[in-house]
C-alpha positions in Angstrom: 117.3 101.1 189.4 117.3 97.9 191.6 120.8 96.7 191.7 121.5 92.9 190.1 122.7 91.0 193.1 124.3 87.1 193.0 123.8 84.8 195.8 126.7 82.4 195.0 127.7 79.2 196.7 129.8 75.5 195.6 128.0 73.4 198.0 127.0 70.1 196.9 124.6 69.4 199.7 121.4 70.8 201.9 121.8 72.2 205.9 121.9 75.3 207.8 124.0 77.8 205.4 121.9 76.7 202.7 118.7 77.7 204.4 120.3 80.7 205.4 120.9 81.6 201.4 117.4 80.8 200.5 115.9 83.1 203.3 118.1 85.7 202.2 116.8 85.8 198.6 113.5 85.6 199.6 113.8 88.9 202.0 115.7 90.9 199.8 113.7 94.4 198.8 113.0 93.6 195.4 112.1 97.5 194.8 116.0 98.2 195.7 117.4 94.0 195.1 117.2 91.7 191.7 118.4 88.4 193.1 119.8 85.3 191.4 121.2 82.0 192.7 124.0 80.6 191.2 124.9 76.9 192.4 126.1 73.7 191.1 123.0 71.2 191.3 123.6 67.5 192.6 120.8 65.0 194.5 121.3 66.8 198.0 120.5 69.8 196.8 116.8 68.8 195.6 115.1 71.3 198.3 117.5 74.1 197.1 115.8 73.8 193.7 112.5 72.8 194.8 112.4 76.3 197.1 113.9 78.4 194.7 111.1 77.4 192.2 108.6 77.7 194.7 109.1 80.9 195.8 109.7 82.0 192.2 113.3 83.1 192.9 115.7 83.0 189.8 118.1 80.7 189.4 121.2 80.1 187.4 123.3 76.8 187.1 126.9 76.5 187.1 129.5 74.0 186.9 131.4 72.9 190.1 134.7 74.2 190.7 137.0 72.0 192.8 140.4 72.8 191.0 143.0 74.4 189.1 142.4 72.6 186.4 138.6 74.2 186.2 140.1 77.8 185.1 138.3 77.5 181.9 135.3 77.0 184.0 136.2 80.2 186.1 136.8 82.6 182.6 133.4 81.3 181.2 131.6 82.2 184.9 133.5 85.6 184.6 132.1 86.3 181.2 128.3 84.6 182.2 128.4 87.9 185.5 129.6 90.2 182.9 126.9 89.5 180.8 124.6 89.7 183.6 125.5 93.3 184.7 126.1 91.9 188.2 126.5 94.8 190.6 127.0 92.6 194.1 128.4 89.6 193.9 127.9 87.5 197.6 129.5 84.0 197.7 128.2 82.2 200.5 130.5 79.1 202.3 130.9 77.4 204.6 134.8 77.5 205.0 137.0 80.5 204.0 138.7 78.3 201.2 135.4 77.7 199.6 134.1 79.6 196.8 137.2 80.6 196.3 136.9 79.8 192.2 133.6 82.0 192.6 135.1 84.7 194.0 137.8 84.7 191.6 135.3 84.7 188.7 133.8 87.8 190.5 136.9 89.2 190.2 137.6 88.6 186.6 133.9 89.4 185.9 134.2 93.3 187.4 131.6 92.6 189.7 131.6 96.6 191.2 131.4 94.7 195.2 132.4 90.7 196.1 131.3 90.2 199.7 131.8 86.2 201.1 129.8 85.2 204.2 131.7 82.4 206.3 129.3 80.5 208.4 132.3 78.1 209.9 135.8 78.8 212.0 137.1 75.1 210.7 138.4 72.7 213.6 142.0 72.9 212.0 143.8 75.2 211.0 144.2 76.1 207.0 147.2 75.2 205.4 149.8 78.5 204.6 149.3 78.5 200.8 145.2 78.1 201.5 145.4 81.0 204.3 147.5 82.8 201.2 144.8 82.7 199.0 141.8 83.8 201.2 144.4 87.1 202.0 144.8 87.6 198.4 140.9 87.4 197.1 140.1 89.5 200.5 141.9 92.5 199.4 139.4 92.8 196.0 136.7 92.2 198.5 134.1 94.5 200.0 133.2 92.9 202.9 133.8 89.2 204.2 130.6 89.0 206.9 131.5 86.1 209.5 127.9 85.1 211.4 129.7 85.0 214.9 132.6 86.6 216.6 134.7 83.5 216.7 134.3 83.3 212.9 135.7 87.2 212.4 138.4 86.1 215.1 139.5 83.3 212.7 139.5 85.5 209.6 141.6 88.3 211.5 143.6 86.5 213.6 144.7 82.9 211.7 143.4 83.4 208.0 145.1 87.0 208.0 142.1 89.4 206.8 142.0 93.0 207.4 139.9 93.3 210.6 138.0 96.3 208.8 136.7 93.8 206.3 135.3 91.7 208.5 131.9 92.4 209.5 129.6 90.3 212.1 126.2 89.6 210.7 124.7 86.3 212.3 122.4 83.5 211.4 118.6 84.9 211.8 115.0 83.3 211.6 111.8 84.5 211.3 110.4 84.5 214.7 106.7 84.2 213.8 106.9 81.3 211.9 108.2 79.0 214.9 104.7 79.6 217.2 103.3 76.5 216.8 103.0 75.1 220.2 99.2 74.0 218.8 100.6 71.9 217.0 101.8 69.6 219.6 99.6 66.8 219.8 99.1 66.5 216.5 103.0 66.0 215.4 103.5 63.5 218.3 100.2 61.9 216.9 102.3 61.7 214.0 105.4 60.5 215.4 103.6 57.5 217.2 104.9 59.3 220.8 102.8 59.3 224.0 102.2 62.8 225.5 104.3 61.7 228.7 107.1 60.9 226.8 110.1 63.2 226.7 111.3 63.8 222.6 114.8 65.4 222.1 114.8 66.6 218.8 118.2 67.1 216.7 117.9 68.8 213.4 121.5 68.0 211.7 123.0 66.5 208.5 124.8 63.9 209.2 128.2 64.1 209.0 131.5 63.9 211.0 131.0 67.7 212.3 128.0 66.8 213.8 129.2 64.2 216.1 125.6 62.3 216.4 127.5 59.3 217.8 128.4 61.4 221.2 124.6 61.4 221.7 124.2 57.8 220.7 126.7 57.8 224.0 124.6 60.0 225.8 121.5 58.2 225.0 123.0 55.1 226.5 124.2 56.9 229.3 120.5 58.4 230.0 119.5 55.0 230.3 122.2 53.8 232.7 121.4 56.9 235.1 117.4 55.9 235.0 116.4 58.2 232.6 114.6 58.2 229.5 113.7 60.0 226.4 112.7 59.6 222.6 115.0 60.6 220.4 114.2 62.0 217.2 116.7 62.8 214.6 115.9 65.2 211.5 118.3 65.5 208.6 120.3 63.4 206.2 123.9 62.8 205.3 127.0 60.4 205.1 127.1 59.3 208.5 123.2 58.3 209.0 124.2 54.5 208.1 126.6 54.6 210.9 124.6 55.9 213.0 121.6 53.5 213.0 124.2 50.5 213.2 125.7 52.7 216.6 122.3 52.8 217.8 121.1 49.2 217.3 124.4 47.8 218.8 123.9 49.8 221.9 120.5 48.1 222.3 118.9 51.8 222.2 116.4 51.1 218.4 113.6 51.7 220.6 114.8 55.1 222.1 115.7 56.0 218.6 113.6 57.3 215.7 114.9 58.7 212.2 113.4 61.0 209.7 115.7 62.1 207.3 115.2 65.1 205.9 112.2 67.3 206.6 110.9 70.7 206.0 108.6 70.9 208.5 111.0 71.6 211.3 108.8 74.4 213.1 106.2 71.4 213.6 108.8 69.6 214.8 109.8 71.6 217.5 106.5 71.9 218.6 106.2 68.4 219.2 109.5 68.6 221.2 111.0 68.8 224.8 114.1 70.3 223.9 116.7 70.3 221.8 120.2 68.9 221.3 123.6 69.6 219.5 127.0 68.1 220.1 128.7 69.4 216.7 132.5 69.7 217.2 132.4 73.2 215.5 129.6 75.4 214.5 129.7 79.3 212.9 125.7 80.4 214.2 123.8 77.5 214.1 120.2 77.7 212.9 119.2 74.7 214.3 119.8 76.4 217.9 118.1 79.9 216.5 115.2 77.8 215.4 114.8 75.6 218.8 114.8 78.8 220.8 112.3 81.0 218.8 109.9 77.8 219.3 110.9 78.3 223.0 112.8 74.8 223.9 115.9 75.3 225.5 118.9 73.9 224.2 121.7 71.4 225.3 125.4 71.7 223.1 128.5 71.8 223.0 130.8 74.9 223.9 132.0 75.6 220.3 132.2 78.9 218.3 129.0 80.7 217.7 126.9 78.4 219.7 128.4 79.8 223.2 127.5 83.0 221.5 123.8 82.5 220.2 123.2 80.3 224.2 122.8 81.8 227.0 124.2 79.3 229.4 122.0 78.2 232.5 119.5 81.1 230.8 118.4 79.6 227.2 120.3 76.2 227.5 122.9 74.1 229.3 126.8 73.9 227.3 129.0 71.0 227.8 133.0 70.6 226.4 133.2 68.7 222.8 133.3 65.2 222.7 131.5 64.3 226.5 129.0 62.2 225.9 128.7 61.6 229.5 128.4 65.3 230.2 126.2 65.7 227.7 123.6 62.7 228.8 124.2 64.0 232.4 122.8 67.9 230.9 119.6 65.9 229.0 119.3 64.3 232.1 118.6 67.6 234.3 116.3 69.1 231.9 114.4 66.3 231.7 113.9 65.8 235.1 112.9 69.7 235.4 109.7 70.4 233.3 109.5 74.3 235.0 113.3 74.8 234.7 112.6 73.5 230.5 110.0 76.2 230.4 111.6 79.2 231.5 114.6 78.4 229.6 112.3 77.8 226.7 110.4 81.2 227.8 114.0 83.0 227.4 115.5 80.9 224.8 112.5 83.1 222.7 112.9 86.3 224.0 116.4 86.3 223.0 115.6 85.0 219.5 113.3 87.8 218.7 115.3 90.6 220.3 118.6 89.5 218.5 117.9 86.9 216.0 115.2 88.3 213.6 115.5 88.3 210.0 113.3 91.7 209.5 117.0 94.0 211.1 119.4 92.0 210.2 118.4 91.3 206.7 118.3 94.7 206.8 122.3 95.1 207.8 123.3 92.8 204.6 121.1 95.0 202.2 123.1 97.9 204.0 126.5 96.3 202.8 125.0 96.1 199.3 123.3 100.0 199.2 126.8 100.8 200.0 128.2 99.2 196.7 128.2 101.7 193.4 125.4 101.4 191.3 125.6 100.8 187.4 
């Protein structure tokens, strides 16, 4: 008998670890795999619904949680899994403190296995009582999966959990989907750009993590070193505002082009030189998955799982946090080097469908399930 699995999450808006939720729900083996999503809806989460109902994946809606004060709203989730029969429940966050209200409800529901995957090691540290409380939910736990080492270093070796809960799953794509090089002309056709133009792509939200004002810097440094490029933003957020009054004070609208949110981000890519992320922390991007199974090499920052998913000088060029100039300086080589772009770009895919492919490591998480009891 297929055992009832919930995909859970709190977040109240759309980016990677989203995505990475929907794709897991749609590859489940439904022969072994009943899958539902439970999530609070809100405006940023339109495509969550829109896929979910697409892809004819079921869906269940829940309050949010932000509180103590919301314990009523954790007993009534308990009883809701309860009724469901849920045999796995999988909170997925992007901080260990998140879902944390979810995974008690799990608790108090008698799900028979609570597994959390944390996509982020957070740029400072938890507070003790927070640290506490991901300790204390951890030992009822199954699994926590971290998607890159320096997330399951975090969760060991600051947050406190057992290292032999911790398991290392990463981020994956599906590699096939991301060969649309054909599609080149026709997306710059699109996007108004010449064919001798250079396009940097960044696919982001914006927000504070992201740091899109160090390439607004970088942009302007491009310029002052003779270079040029088009750059084109994908995503939405907070920040965006900001970030187009950053970029027409620097003189730079022209260099600039925005398209909030899009799902057509393999087309994108095609239409793209490389790609670029500055993000002040990241767990496994998908953005840099993504940019390397459509074979454009990458230029980032040194964070977390980002040094782990680049090879640096093979599949992309890394530079410290918060250097723009570094950063224009790396946009600057590449762009200047069309053969040293390709057979980063060349590599960049290699290593995305050797390491980074949905079809295995899909395959690991329904593992962690199989080894829950079955009702």
């Amino acid at each position: 008998m297929a055992r009832r699995v919930v995909l859970y999450t709190d977040t109240r808006g759309w980016g990677g670890a989203e995505a990475h939720l929907l794709s897991l729900a749609r590859k489940l083996d439904r022969e072994r795999f009943r899958p539902v999503v439970m999530y609070s809806p809100g405006p940023e989460l339109v495509p969550l619904e829109r896929w979910l109902a697409e892809l004819h994946i079921e869906a269940a809606m829940v309050p949010p949680m932000g509180g103590i004060r919301d314990m009523g709203r954790v007993i009534r989730l308990a009883g809701q899994l309860r009724q469901l029969g849920v045999d796995v429940f999988h909170a997925h966050k992007t901080q260990p403190v998140a879902c944390r209200f979810g995974l008690l409800a799990a608790v108090l529901g008698g799900c028979r296995s609570i597994l959390s995957t944390d996509q982020l090691r957070p740029l400072v540290t938890l507070p003790g009582r927070q640290r506490l409380l991901v300790r204390l939910l951890s030992k009822k736990m199954s699994a926590l999966v971290a998607v890159s080492r320096s997330v399951g270093d975090y969760l060991v070796s600051i947050v406190g959990v057992p290292a032999g809960r911790v398991r290392v799953i990463p981020n994956w794509i599906e590699p096939l989907e991301f060969d649309r090089d054909a599609d080149r002309s026709a997306i710059r056709q699109t996007l108004g750009v010449a064919e001798s133009t250079p396009v940097v792509l960044m696919v982001a939200r914006f927000d504070e993590q992201k740091r899109h004002g160090d390439l607004v810097a970088a942009a302007r440094r491009l310029r002052d070193v003779g270079g040029s490029a088009l750059f084109v933003l994908a995503g939405d957020g907070p920040t965006r505002a900001g970030i187009e009054r950053e970029v027409e004070s620097a003189g730079l609208r022209s260099a600039f082009r925005f398209l909030g949110h899009r799902d057509d981000v393999p087309v994108l890519l095609a239409g793209a030189d490389l790609v670029v992320l500055p993000s002040a922390y990241e767990g496994c991007p998908i953005s840099v998955l993504e940019a390397m199974a459509a074979g454009r090499p990458v230029v980032a920052t040194e964070v977390g799982g980002t040094a782990e998913v680049i090879e640096a000088g093979v599949t992309g060029l890394l530079v410290p946090i918060g250097s723009p100039d570094r950063l224009g300086d790396a946009l600057d080589q590449l762009l200047r080097d069309p053969a040293r772009r390709a057979a980063m770009g060349q590599a960049g895919r290699r290593r995305a469908r050797e390491r980074f492919s949905a079809d295995f490591l899909v395959r690991r998480v329904e593992a962690l399930y199989e080894a829950s009891p079955a009702r």
